[in-house]
N, C-alpha and C positions, 0 to 999 in steps of 0.2 A: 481816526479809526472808522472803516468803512461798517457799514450796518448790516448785521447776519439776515438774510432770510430765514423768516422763522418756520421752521419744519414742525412744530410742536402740534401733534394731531396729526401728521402725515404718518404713511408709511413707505419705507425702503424695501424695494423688491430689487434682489438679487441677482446681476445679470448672469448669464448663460455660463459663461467661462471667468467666475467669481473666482481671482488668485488665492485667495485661502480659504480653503475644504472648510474650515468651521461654519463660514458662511453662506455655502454653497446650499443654491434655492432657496434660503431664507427669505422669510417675509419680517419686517422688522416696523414696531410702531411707536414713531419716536415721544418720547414723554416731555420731552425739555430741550428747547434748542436756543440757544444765545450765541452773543460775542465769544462767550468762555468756555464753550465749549456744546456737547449735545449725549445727551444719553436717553436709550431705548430698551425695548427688550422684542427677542425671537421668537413670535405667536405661532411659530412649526416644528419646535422641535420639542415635541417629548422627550423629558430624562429616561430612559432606561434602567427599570427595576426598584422604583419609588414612588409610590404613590402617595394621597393627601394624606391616610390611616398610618402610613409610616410615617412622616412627620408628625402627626400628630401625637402617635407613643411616643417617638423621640423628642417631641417640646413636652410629655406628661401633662396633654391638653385634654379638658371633660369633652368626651362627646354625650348626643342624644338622639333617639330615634330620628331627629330629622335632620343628621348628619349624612351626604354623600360622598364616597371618597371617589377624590378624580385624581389622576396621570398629571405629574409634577412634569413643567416644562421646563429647558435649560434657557434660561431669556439673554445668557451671554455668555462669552468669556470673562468678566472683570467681577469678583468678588463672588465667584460660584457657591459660597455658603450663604448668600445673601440673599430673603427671601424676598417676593414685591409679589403682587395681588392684583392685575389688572382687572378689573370689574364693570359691571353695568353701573350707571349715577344713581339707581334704586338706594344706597349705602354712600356714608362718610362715617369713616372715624372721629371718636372724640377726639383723639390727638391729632391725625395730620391724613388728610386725603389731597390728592392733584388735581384737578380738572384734567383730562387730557383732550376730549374734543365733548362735545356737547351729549354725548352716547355713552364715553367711555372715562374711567377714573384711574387712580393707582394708589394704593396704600401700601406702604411699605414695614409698618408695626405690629408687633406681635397682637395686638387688639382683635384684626381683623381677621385672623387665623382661631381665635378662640370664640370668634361670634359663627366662622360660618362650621367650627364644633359644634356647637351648639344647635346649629337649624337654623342660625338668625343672619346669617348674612346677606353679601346681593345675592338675587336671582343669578345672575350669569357671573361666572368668577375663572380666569385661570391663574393659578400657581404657578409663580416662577422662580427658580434660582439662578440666581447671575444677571449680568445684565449689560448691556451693550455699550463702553462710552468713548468719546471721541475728545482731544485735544480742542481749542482754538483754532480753528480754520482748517482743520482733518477732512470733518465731513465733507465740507466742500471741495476741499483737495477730489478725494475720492469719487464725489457725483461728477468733478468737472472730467475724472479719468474712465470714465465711461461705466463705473466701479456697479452703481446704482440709478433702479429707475424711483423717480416720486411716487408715488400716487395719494389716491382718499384711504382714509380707516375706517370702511362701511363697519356698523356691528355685527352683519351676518358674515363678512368674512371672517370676525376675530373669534366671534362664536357658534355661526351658522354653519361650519365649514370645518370638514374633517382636514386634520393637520395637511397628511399627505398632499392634499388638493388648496392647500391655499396659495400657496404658488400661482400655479394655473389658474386659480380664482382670482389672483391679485390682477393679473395680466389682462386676465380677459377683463376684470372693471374698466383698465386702460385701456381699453379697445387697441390691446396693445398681441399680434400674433405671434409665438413663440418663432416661428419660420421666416419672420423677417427682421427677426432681432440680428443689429449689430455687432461686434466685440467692437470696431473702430470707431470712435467716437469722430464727427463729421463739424467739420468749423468751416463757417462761409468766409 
């Protein structure tokens, strides 16, 4: 078995003429990538009409004055009731936090939803439902079809950087100009 590049801390920017609408101009930052597969979550799409105060009635979770409610994001299509917490490395759960690049983490337990009720969680947090994942050799499939560009997961793109514009924020990290992107992927 040939060895995966590991994508883990990368993110997947969306090319132009992305074949399915779901993922169209998505910026994606991958958590986990192996042999067996790789799973992400979408740092641009706001859910539509849910924010963290709605969840929060809905888990029957305490808040306290130094609770912020923020704009719940869709982090994918696979298991949309399913919450994850990308955050700054300020916070780890007692039960179970990710590394994902040296900036940024993921927890995915109800723990870290009732600390940042509280006022106690990271500094920097987005909410997400759902989440992005790929077979054994998909991903690849897909980057080698021109599907997706690589790039870094700076912290101010994932939280410096109004949704709408992280796209164009992604690109231009990559000194990469929206007018000379490709759709045809080019092999010497």
């Amino acid at each position: 078995m040939s060895q995966t590049l590991d994508l883990s801390g990368k993110i997947l920017i969306a090319m132009p003429d992305m074949g399915d609408p779901r993922f169209s101009r998505s910026v994606i930052v991958i958590c986990a990538h192996s042999d067996e597969g790789a799973m992400g979550l979408m740092i641009n799409q706001p859910s539509q009409g849910i924010t963290l105060a709605d969840l929060t009635e809905q888990l029957d979770l305490d808040t306290n004055d130094g609770f912020r409610d923020l704009p719940i994001h869709t982090g994918g299509p696979v298991e949309t009731e399913r919450g994850f917490v990308l955050h700054s490395q300020d916070y780890a759960s007692a039960i179970s936090t990710l590394p994902v690049t040296e900036d940024l983490a993921l927890t995915g337990t109800l723990d870290i939803l009732e600390d940042i009720a509280l006022g106690q969680g990271p500094v920097q947090t987005l909410v997400l439902l759902g989440y992005c994942g790929w077979g054994p050799g998909q991903l690849e499939s897909e980057i080698a079809q021109n599907a997706w560009l690589i790039g870094d997961a700076p912290f101010d793109l994932v939280f410096g950087t109004e949704d709408a514009r992280k796209w164009d924020k992604a690109l231009v990290n990559e000194n990469i100009d929206i007018l000379t992107l490709s759709s045809t992927a080019g092999h010497a």
